[in-house]
VEXKE-118630 format. One line per field, with one value per residue: y, x, z of N, C-alpha, C in turn; residue in one letter; residue number from 1. Coordinates in pm, 1 decimal, padded with zeros to 6 digits. Atoms other than C-alpha are relative to their C-alpha. Layout:
BEGIN
nnorth <- Y, ...
neast <- X, ...
nup <- Z, ...
canorth <- Y, ...
caeast <- X, ...
caup <- Z, ...
cnorth <- Y, ...
ceast <- X, ...
cup <- Z, ...
residuo <- A, ...
num <- NUM, ...
! end
This chain:
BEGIN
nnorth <- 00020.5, 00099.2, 00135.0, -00054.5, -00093.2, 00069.1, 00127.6, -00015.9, -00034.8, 00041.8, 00048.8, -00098.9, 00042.9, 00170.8, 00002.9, -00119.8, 00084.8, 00083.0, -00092.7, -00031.7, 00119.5, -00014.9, -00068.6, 00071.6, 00113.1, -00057.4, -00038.9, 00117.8, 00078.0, -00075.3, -00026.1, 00125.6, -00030.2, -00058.7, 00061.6, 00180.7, -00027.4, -00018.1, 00115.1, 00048.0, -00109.4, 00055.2, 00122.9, -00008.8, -00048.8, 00113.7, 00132.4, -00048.1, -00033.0, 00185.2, 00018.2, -00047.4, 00061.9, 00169.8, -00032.1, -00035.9, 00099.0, 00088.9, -00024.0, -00041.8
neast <- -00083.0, -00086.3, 00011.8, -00066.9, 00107.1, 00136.8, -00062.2, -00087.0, 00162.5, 00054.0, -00086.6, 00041.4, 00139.8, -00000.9, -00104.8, 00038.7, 00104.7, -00103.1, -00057.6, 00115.5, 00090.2, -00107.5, 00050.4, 00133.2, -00052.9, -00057.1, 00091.4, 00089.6, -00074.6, 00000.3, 00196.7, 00027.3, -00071.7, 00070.4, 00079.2, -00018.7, -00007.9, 00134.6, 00060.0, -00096.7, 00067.5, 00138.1, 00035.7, -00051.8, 00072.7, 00169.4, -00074.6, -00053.9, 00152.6, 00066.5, -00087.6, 00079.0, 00131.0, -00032.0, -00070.4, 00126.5, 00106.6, -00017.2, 00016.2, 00094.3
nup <- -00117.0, 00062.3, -00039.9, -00095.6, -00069.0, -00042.8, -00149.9, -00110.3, -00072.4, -00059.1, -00105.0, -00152.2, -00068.0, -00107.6, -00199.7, -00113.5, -00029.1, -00108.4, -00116.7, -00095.0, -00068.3, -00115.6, -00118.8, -00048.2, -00065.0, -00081.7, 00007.0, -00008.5, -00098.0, -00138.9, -00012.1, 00008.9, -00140.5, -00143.7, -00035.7, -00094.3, -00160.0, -00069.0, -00047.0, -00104.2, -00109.5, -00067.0, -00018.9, -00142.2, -00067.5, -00060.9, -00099.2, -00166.7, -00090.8, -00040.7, -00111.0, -00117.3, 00027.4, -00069.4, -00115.4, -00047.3, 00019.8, -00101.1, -00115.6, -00049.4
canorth <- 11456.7, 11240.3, 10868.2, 10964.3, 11221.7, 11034.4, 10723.7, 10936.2, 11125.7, 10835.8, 10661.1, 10962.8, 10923.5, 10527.4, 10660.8, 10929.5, 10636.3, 10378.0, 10678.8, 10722.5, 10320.9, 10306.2, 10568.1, 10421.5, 10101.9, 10236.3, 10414.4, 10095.3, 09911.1, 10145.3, 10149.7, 09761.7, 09817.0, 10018.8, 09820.3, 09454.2, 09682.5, 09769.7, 09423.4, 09266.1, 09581.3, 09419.1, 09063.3, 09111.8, 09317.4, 09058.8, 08777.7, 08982.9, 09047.7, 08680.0, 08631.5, 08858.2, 08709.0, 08361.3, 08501.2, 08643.0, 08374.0, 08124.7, 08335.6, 08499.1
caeast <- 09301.5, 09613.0, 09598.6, 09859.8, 09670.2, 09357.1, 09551.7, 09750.6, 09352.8, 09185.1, 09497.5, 09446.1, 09075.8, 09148.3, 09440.0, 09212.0, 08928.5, 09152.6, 09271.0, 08916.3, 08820.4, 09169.2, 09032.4, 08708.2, 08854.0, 09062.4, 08761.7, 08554.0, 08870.3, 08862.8, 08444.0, 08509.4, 08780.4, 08606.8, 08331.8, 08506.7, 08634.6, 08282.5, 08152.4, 08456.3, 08336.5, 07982.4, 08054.4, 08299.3, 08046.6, 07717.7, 07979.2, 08066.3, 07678.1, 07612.2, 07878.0, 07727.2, 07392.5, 07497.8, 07675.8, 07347.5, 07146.4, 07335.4, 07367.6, 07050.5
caup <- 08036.2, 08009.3, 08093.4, 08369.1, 08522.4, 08559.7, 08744.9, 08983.0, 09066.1, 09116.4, 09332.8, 09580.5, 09603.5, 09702.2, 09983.7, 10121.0, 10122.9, 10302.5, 10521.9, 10648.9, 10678.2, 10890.4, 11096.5, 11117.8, 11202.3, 11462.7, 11586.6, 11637.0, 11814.1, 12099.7, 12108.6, 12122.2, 12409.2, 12636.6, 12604.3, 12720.6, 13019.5, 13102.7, 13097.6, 13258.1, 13524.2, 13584.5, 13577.7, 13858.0, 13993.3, 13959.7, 14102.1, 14441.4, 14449.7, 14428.5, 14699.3, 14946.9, 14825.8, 14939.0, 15256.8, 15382.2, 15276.9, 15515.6, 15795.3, 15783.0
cnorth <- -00116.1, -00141.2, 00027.0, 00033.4, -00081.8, -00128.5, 00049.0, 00091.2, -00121.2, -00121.4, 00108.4, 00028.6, -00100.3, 00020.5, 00055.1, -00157.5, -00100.8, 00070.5, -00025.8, -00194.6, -00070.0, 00058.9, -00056.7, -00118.7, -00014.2, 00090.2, -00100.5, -00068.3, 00042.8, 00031.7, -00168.9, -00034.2, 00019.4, -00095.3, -00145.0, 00069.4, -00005.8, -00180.4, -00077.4, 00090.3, -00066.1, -00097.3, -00015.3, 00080.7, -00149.3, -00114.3, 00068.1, 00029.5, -00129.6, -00047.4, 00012.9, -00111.4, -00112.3, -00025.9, 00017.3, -00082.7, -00113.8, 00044.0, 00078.4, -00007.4
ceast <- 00095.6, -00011.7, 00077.4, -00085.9, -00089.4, 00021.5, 00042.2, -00168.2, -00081.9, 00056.4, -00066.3, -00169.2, 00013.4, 00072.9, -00100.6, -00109.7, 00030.3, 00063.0, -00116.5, -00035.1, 00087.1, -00043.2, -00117.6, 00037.0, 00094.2, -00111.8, -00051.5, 00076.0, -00025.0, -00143.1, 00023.2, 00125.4, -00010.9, -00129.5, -00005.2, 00065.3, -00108.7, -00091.8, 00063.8, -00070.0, -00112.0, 00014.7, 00091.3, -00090.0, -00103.4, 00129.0, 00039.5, -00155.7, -00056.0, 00069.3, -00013.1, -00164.2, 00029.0, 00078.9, -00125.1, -00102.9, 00040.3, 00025.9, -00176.1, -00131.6
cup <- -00027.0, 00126.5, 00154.5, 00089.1, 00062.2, 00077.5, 00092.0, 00072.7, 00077.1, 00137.8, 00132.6, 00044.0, 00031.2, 00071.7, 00076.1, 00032.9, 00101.5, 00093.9, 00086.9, 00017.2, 00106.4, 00088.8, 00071.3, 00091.9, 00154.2, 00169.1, 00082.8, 00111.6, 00179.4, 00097.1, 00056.0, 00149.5, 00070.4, 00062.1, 00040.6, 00115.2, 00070.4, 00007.7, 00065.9, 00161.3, 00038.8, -00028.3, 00087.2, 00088.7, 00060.4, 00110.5, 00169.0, 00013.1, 00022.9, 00098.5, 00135.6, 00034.0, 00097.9, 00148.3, 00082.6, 00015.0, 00095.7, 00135.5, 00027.7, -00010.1
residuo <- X, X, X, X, X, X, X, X, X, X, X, X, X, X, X, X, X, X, X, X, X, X, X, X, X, X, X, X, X, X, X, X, X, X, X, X, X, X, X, X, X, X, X, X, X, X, X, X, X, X, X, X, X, X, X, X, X, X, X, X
num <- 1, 2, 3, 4, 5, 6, 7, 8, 9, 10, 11, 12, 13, 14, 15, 16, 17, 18, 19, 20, 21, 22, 23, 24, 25, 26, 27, 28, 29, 30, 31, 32, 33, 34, 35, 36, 37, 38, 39, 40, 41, 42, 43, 44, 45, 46, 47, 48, 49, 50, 51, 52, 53, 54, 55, 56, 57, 58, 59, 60
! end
């Protein structure tokens, strides 16, 4: 196989490889996105339940 050859093969096995850890990475961002909405989501939650909490607790 010519010297050639065998560099421009194993170039396109390292794009496709860096294709997929891009994707992956990409992937992960959006796993890591949803999931600071969802805790932003329940720590405005617990704080309006501690709110009530402490509303209740001095009137009742």
């Amino acid at each position: 196989m010519n010297d050639n050859t065998e560099i421009y093969r194993v170039l396109g096995r390292l794009e496709s490889k860096v294709d997929s850890l891009l994707e992956e990475n990409r992937r992960f961002e959006n796993t890591m996105k949803d999931a600071n909405k969802r805790i932003t989501r329940l720590e405005h939650d617990r704080t309006m339940v501690y709110g009530a909490a402490t509303v209740l607790g001095v009137i009742g």
